[in-house]
C-alpha atoms as a printed R data frame, in Angstrom:
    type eleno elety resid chain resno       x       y      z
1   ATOM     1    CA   UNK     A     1  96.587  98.511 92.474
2   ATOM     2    CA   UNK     A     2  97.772 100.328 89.706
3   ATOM     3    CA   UNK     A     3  97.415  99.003 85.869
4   ATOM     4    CA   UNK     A     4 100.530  99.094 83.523
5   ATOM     5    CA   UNK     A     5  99.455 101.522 80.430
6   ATOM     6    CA   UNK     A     6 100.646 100.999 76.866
7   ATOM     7    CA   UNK     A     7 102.804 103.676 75.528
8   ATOM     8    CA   UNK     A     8 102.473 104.054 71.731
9   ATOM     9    CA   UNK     A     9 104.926 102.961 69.203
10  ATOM    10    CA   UNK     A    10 105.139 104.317 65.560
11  ATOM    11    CA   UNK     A    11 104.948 101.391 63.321
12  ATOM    12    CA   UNK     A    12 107.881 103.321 61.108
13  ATOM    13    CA   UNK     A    13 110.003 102.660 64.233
14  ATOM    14    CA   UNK     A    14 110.073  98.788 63.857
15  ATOM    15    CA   UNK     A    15 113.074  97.612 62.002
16  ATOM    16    CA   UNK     A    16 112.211  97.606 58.197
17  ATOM    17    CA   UNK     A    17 112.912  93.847 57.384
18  ATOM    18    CA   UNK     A    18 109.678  93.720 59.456
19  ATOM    19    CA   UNK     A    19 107.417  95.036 56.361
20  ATOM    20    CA   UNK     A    20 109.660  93.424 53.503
21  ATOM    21    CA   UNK     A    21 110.485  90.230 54.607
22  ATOM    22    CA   UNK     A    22 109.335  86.930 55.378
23  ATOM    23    CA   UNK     A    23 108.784  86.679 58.930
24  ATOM    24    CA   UNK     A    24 107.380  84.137 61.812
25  ATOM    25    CA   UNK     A    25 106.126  85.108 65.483
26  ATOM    26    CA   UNK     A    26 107.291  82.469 67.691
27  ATOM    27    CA   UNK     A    27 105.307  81.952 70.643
28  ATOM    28    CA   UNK     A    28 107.575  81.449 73.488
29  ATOM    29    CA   UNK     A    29 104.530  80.426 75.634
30  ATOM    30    CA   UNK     A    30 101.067  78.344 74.866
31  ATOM    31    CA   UNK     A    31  98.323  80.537 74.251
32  ATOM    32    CA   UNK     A    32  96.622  78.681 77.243
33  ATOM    33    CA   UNK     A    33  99.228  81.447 79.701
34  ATOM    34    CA   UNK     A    34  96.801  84.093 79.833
35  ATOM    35    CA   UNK     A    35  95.810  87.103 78.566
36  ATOM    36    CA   UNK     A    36 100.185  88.026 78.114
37  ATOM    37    CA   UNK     A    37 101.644  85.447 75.772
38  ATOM    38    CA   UNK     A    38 105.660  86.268 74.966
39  ATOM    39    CA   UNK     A    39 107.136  86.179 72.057
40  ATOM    40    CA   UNK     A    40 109.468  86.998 69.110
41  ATOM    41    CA   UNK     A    41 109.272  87.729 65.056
42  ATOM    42    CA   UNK     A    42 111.966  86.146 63.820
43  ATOM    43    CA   UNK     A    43 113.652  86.734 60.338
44  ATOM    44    CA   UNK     A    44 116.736  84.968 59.500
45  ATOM    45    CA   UNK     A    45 119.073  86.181 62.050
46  ATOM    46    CA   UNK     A    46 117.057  88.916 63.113
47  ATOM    47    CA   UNK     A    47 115.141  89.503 65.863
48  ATOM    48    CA   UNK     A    48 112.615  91.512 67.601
49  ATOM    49    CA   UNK     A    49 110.918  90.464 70.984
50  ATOM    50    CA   UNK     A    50 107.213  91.349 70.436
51  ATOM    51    CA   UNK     A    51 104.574  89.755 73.462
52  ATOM    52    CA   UNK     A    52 100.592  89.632 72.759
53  ATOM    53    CA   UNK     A    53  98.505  91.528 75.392
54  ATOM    54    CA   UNK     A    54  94.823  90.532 75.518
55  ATOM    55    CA   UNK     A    55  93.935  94.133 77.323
56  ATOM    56    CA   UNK     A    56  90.451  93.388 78.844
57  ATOM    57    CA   UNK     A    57  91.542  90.782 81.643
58  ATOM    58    CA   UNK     A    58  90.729  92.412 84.999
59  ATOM    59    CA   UNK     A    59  91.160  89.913 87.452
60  ATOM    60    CA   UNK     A    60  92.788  90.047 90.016
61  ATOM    61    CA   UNK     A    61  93.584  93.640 88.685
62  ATOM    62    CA   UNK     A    62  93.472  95.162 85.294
63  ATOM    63    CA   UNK     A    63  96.222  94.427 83.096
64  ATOM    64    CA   UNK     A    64  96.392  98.104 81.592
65  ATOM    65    CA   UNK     A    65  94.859 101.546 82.248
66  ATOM    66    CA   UNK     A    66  91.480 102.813 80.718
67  ATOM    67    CA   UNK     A    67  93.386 104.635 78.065
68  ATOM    68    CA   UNK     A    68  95.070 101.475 76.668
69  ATOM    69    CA   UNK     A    69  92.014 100.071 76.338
70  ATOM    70    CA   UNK     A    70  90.116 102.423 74.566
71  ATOM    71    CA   UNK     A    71  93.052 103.409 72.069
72  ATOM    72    CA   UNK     A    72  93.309  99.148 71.935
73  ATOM    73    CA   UNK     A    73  89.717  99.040 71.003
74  ATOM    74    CA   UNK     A    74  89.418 101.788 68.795
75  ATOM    75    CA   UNK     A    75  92.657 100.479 66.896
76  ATOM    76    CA   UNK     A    76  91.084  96.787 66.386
77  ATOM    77    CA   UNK     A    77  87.256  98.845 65.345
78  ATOM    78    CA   UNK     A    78  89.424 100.303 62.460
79  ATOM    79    CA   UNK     A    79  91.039  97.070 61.164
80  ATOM    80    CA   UNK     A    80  94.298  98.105 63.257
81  ATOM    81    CA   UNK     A    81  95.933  96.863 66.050
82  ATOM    82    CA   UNK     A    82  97.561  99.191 69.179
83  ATOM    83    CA   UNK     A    83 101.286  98.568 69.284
84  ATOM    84    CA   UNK     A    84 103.469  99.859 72.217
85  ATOM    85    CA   UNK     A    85 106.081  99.284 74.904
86  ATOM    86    CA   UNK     A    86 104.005  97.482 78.123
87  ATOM    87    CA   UNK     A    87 106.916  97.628 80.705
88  ATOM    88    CA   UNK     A    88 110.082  96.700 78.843
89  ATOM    89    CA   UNK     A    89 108.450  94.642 75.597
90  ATOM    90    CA   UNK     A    90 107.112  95.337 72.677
91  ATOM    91    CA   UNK     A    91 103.429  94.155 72.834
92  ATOM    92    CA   UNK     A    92 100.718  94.213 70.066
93  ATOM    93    CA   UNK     A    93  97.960  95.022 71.752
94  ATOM    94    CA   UNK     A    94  94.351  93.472 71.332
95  ATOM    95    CA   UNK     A    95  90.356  93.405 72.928
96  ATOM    96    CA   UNK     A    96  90.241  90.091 74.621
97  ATOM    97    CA   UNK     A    97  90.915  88.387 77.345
98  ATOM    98    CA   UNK     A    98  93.240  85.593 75.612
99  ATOM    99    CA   UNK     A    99  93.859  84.216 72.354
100 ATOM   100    CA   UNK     A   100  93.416  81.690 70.118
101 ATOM   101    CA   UNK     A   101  94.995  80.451 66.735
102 ATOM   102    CA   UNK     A   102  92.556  83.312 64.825
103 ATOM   103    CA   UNK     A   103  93.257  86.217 67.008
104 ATOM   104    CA   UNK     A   104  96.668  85.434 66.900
105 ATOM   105    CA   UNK     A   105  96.636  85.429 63.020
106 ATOM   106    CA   UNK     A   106  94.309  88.256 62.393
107 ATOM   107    CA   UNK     A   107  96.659  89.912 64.683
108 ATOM   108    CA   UNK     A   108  99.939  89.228 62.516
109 ATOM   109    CA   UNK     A   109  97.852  90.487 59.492
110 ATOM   110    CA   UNK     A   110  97.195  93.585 61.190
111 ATOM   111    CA   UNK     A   111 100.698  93.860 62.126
112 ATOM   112    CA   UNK     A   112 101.754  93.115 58.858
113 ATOM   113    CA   UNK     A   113  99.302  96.276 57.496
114 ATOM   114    CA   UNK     A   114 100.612  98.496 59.903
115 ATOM   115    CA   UNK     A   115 104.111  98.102 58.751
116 ATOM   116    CA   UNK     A   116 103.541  98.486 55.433
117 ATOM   117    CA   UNK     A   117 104.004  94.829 54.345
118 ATOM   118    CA   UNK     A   118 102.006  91.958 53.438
119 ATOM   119    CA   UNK     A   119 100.037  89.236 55.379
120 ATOM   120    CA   UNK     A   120 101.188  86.720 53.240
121 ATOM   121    CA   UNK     A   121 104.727  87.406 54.630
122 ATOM   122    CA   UNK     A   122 103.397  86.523 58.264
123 ATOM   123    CA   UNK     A   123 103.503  83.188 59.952
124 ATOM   124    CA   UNK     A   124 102.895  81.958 63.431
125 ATOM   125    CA   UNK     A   125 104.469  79.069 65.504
126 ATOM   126    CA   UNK     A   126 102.290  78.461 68.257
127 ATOM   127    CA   UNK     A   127 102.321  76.620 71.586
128 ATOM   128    CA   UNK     A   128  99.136  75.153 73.085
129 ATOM   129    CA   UNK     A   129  99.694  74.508 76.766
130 ATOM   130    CA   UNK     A   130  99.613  76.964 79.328
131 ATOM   131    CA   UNK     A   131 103.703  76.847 80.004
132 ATOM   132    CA   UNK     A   132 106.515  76.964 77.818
133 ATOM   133    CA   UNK     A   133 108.269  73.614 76.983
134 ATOM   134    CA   UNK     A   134 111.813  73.150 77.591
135 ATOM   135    CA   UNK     A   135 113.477  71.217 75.069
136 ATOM   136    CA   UNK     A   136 115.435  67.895 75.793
């Protein structure tokens, strides 16, 4: 079976409100769905769909190619993380096979770096269960 791979995307390429102002990743899914959580930043009316991909999940199959995970890796060794297109979605790519609260903000941070902003601009609404609510 063949693995997805994660084609690079310049950080410069994001929309710049991304880097200046304050912004929240909204979990459309609980962290509990696996090592592909989908998502959004959100920043007053604008919008950018942006998934988390834990890259090191290999079962039943490998989520990604070797490549992807060794630029993934050697992004997160150097305080960075890998962000790319993974199909049709912007994904910010991490080692892991899933996430929790932490990874998800260290990730923002790193996000937040790579865009030339600041952490402190970064939030995070997150869903625990493994499905995504629907509201009533």
């Amino acid at each position: 079976m063949e693995s997805t791979p994660i084609i690079d995307v310049d950080p410069f390429d994001l929309p710049e409100w991304l880097g200046v102002r304050e912004v929240v990743w909204h979990a459309d899914q609980g962290l509990r769905s696996g090592h592909l959580v989908a998502g959004r930043i959100v920043a007053g009316d604008d919008v950018l769909g942006c998934d988390l991909l834990a890259v090191d999940e290999a079962y039943p199959a490998p989520v990604t190619d070797d490549d992807s995970r060794l630029r993934t890796h050697q992004a997160w060794r150097h305080g960075q993380v890998l962000l790319g297109r993974y199909g049709d979605r912007l994904v910010l790519a991490v080692p892991g096979t899933g996430f929790d609260a932490d990874r998800v903000l260290d990730t923002l941070a790193r996000l937040a770096r790579a865009v030339g902003g600041s952490p402190d601009n970064m939030a995070a609404l997150l869903r625990i269960g493994a499905e995504r609510q629907t509201r009533r």
